[in-house]
Backbone bond lengths (Angstrom), bond angles and torsions (degrees), N, CA, C in turn:
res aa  C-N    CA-C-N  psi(-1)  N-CA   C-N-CA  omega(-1)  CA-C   N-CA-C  phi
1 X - - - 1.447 - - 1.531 108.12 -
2 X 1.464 114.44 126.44 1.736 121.19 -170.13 1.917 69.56 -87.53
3 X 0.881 108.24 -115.03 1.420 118.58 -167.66 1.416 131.08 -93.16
4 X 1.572 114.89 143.01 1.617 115.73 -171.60 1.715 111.58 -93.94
5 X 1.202 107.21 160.69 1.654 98.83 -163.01 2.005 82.32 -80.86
6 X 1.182 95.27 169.94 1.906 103.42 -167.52 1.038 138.75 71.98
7 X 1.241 116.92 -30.50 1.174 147.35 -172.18 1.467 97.36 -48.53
8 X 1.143 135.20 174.40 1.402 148.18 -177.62 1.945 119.89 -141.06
9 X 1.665 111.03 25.15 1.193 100.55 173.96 2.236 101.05 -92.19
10 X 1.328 91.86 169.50 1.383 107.35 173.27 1.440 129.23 -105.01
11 X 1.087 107.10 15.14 2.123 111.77 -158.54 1.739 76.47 -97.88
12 X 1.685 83.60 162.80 1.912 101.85 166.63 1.568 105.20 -137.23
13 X 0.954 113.68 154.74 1.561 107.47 175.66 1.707 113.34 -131.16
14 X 1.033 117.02 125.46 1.632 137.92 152.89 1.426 123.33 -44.53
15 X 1.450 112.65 97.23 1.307 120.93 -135.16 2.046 85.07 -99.11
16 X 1.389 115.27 93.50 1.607 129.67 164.90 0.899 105.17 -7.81
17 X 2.279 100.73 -95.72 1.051 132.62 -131.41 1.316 95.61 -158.81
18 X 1.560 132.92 140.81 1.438 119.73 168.29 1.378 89.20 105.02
19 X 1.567 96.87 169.73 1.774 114.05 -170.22 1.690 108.46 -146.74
20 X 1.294 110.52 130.05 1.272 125.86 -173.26 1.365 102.11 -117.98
21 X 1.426 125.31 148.99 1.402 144.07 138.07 1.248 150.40 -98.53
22 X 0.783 99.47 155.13 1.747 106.77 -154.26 1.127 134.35 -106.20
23 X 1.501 127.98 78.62 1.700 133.04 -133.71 1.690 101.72 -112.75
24 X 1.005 110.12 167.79 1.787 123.86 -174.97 1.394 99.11 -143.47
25 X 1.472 136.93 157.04 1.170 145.50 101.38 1.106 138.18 -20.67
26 X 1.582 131.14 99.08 1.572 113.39 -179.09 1.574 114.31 -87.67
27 X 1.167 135.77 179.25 1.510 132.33 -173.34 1.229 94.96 -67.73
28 X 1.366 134.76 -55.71 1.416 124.55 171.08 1.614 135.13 -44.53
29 X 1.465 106.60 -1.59 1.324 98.47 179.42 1.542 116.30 103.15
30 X 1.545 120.34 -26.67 1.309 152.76 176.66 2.044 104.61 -58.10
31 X 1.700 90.98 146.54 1.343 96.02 -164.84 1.747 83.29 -99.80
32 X 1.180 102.77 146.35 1.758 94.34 175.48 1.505 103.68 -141.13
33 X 1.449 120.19 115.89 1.557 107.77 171.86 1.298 112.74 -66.50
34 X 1.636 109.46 151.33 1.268 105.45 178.89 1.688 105.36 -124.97
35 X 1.494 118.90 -22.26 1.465 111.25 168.92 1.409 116.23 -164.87
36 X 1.048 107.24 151.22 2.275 97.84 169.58 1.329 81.14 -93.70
37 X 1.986 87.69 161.80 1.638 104.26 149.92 1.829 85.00 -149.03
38 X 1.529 89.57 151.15 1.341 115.31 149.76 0.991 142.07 -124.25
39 X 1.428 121.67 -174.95 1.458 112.58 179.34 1.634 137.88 -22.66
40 X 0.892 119.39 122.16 1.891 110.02 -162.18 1.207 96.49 128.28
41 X 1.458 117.42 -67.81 1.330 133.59 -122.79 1.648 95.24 -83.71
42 X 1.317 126.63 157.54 1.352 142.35 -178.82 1.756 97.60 -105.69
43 X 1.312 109.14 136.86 1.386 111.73 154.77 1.698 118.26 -134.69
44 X 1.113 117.53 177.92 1.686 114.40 178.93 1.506 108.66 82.37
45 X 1.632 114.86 -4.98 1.340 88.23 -148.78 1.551 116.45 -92.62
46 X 1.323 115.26 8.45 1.393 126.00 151.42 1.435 150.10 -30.12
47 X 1.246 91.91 -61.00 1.824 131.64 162.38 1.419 100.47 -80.93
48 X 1.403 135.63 -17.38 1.613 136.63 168.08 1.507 102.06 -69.45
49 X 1.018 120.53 -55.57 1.635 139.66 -153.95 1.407 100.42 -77.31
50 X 1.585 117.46 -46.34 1.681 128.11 -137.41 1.343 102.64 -127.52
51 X 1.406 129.86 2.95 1.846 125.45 -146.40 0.939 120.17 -5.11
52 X 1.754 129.49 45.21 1.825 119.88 170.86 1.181 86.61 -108.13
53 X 1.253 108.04 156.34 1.832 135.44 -161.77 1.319 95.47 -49.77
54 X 2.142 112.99 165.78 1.094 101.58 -179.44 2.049 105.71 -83.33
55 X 1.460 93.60 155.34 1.645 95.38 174.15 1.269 120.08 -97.14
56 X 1.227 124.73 18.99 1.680 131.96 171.67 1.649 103.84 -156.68
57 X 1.708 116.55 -177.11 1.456 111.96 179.21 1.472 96.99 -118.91
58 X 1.185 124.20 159.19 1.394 114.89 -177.20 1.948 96.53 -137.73
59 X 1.611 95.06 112.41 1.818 91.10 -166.35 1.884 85.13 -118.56
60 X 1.729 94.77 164.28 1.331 99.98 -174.69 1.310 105.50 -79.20
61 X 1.450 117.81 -174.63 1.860 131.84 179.61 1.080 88.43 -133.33
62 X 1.544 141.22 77.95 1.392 115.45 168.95 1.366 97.17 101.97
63 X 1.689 117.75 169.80 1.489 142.08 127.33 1.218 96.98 8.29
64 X 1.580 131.54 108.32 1.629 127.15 135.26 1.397 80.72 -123.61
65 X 2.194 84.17 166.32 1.588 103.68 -177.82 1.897 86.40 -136.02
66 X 0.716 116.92 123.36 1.507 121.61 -171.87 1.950 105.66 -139.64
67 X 1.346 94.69 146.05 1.769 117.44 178.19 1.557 95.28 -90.03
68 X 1.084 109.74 129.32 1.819 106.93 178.16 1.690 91.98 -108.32
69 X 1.449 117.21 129.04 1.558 132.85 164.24 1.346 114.19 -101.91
70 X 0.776 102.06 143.60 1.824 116.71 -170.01 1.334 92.68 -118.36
71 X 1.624 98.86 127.06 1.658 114.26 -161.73 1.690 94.80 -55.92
72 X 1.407 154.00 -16.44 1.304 134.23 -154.28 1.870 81.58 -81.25
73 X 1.530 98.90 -67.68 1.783 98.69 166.28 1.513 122.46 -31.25
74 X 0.781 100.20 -78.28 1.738 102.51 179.84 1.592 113.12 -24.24
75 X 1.432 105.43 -62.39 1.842 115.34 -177.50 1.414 99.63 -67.93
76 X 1.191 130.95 -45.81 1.561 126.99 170.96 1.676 122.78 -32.63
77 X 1.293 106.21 -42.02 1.493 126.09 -149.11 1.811 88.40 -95.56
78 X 1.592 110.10 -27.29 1.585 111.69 -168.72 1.243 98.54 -94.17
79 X 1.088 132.13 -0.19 2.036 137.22 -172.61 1.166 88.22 -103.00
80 X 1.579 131.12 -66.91 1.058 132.01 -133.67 1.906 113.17 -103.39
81 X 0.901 119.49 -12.81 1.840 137.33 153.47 1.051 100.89 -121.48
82 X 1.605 98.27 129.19 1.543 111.81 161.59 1.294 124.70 -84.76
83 X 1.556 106.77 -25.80 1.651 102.17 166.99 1.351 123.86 -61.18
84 X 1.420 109.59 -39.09 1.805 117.01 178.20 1.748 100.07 -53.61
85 X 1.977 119.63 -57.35 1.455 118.81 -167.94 1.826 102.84 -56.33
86 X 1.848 121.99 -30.16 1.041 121.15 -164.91 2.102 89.93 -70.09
87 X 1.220 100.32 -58.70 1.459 92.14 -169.76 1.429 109.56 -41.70
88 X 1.067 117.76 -76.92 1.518 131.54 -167.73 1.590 106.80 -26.71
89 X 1.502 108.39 -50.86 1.687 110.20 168.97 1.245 120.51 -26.06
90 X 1.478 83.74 -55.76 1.881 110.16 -152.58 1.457 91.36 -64.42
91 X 1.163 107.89 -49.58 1.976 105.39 -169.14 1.450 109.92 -77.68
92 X 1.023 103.36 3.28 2.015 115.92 167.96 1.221 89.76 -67.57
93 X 1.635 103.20 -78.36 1.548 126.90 -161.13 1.905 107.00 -41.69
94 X 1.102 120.84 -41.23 1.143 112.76 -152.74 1.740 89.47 -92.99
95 X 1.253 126.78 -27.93 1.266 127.14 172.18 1.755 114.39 -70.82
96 X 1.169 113.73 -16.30 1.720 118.16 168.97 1.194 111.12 -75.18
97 X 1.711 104.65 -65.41 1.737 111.52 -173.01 1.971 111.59 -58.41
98 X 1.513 103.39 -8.57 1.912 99.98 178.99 1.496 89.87 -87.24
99 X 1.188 111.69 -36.26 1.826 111.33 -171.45 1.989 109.04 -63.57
100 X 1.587 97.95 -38.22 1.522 101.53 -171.84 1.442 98.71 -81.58
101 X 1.203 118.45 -21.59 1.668 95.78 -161.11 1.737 93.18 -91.61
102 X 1.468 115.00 -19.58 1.510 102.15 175.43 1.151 141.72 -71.62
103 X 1.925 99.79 -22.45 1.908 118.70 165.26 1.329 105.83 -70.02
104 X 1.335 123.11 -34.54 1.717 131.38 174.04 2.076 98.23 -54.70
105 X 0.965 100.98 -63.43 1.429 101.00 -150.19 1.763 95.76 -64.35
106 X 1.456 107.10 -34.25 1.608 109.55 -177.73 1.281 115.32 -48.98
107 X 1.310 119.43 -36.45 1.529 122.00 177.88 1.217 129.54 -94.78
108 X 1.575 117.24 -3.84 1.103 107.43 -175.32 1.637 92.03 -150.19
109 X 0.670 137.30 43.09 2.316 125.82 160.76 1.830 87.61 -144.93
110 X 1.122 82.51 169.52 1.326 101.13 -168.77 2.032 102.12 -114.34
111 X 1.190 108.27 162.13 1.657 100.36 -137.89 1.400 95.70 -73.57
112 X 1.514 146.53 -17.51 1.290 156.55 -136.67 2.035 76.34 -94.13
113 X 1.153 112.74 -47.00 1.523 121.69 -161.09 1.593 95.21 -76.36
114 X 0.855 107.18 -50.33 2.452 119.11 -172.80 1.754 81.89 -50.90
115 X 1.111 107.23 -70.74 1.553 107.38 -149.27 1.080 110.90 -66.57
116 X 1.898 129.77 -29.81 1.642 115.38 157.44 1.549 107.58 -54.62
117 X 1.221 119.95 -69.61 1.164 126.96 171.12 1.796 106.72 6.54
118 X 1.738 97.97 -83.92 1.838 107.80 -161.00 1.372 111.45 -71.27
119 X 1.815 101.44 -23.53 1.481 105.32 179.54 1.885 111.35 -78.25
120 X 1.459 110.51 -2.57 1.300 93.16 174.86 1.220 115.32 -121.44
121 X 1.594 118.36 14.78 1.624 149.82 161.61 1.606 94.62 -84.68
122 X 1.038 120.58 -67.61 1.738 102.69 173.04 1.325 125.92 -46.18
123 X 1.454 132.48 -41.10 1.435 150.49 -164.44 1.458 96.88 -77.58
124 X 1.487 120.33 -33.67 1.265 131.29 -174.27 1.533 105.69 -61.66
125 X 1.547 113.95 -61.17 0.956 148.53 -148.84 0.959 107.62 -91.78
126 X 1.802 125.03 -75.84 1.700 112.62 168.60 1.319 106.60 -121.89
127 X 1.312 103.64 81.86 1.709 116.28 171.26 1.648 109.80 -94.36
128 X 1.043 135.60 109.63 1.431 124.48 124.31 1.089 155.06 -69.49
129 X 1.273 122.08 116.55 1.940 126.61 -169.01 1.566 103.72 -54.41
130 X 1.168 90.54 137.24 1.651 97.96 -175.57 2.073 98.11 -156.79
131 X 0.953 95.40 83.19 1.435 110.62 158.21 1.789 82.75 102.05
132 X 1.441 101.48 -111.75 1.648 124.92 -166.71 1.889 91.57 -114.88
133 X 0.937 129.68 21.26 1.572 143.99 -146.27 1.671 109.08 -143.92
134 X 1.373 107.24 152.10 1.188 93.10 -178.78 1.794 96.51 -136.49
135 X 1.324 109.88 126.81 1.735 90.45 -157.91 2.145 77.40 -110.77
136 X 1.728 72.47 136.47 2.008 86.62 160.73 1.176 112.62 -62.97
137 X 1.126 98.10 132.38 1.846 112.14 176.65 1.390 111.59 -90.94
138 X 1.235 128.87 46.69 1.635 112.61 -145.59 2.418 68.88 -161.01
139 X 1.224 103.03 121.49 1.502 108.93 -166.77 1.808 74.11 -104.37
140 X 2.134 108.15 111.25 1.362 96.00 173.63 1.967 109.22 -135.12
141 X 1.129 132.93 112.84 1.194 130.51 174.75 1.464 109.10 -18.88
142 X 1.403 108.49 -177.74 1.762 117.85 171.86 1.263 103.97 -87.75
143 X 1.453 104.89 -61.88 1.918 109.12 168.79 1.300 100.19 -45.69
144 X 1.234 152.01 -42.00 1.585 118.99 -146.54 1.818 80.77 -93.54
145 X 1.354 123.82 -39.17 1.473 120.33 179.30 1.397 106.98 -38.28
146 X 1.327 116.56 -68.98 1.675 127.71 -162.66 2.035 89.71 -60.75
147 X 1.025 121.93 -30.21 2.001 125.27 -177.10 1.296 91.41 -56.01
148 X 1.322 117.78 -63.76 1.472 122.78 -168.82 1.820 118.18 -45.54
149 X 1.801 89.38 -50.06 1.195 105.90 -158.85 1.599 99.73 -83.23
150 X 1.183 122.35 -2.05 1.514 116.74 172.55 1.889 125.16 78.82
151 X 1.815 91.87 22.20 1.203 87.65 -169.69 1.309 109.33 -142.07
152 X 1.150 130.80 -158.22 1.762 132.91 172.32 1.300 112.53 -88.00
153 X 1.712 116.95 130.06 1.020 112.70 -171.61 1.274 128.35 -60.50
154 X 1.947 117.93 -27.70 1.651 105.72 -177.06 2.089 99.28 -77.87
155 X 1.185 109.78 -18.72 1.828 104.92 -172.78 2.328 91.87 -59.85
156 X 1.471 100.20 -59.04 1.401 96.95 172.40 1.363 126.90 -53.42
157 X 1.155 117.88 -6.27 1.900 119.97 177.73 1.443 101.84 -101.97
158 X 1.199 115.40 -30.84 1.819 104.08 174.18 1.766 112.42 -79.26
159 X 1.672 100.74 -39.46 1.543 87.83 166.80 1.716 132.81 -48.83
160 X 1.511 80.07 -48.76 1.657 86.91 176.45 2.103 126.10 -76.02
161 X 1.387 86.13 -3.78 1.668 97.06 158.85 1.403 98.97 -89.58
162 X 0.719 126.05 -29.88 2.249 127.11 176.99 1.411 103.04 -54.51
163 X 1.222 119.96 -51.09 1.127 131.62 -169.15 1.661 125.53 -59.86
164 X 1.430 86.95 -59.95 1.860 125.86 173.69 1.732 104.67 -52.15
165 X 1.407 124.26 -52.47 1.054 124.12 162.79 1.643 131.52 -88.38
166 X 1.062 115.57 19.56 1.533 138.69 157.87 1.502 101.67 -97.08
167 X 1.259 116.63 -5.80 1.646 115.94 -173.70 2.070 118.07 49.35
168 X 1.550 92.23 22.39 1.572 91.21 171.10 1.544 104.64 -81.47
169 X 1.247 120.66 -42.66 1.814 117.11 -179.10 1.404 97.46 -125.41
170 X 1.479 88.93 176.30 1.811 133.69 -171.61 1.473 105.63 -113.04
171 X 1.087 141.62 176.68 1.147 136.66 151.71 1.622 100.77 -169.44
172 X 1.445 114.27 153.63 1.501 104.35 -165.74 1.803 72.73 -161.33
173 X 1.406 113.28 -168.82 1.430 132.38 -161.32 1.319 90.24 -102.01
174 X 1.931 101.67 98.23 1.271 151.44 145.93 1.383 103.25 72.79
175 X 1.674 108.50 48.70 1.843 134.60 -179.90 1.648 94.27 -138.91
176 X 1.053 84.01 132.10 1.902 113.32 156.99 1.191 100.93 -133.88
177 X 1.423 108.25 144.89 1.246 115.94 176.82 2.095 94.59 -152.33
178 X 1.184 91.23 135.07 1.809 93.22 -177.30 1.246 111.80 -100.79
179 X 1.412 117.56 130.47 1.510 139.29 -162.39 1.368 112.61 -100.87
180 X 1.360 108.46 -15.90 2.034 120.56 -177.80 1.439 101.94 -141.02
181 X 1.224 143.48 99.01 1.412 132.12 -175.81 1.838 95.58 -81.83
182 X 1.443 103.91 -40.17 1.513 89.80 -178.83 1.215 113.61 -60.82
183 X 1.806 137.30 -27.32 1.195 117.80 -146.97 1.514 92.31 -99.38
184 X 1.033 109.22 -10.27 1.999 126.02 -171.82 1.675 81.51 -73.51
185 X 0.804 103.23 -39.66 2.324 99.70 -163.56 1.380 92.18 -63.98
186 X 1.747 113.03 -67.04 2.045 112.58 -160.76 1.917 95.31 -61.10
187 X 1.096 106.92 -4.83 1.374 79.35 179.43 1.595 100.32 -109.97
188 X 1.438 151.41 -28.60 0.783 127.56 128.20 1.529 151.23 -66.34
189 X 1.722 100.16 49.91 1.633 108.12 174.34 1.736 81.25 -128.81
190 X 1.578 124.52 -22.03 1.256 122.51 166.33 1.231 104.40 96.52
């Protein structure tokens, strides 16, 4: 575990190699994923920027190799390059608009639509080419799928049999891999 949600440290870390997830507390007590990141990807860096506790837990999947920054570093590096403060934005930005478009989609598409949707935001994101195929690089349960997708896990196992026999995806033990990226899109544009 890089960090626990509440918690009160300030460091962020520069995520190498390896894949972490990204869990919350729901009021119920409920574990709810809220995002992968991999390699590239920055996490912590909230509580770097802001020192209020962290608001989610961020535990590894496996093997990560990560740079740990210590918020004095961290804010140093955002004063002093503007390309680093421009990045860091940017990976704000793109971590808001996944957050906004997922309270959007919760209330209004129906889950067959959410789950093309995240499944072709993952493929986007950590897709690897694999034949004529593009297999998610991101190793994710059904529950943590249906977490993502904002819904109940057996409603998310029949969608994703919708899918499987539309021959848009694959799915194997804790692999998706997408077989139609176009047909994955018309069905998540709905």
């Amino acid at each position: 575990m890089l960090f626990r949600e509440g918690e009160s440290t300030n460091h962020a870390f520069l995520l190498v190699d390896g894949c972490v997830k990204v869990t919350g507390t729901t009021p119920e007590g409920h574990l709810a994923l809220l995002a992968v990141r991999v390699g590239g990807d920055l996490v912590g860096e909230l509580a770097a920027m802001d020192g209020q506790p962290r608001v989610a837990t961020v535990t590894t999947a496996g093997r990560v190799r990560a740079r740990f920054l210590s918020q004095a570093d961290f804010r140093r590096s955002l004063a002093g390059f503007s390309e680093i403060a421009i990045a860091v934005s940017s990976s704000v930005g793109v971590k808001l608009r996944w957050a906004t478009r997922r309270r959007i989609d919760f209330g209004s598409r129906e889950v067959r639509i959410r789950l093309a949707r995240v499944l072709a935001e993952l493929a986007g994101s950590y897709g690897i080419p694999s034949g004529e195929h593009i297999r998610i690089g991101v190793s994710l349960t059904q529950p943590e799928l249906a977490a993502l997708v904002g819904a109940a896990e057996p409603t998310v196992h029949r969608a994703l049999a919708g899918l499987r026999r539309e021959n848009i995806v694959e799915t194997g033990y804790r692999r998706v891999c997408v077989c139609d990226r176009a047909r994955l899109g018309e069905v998540a544009d709905g």
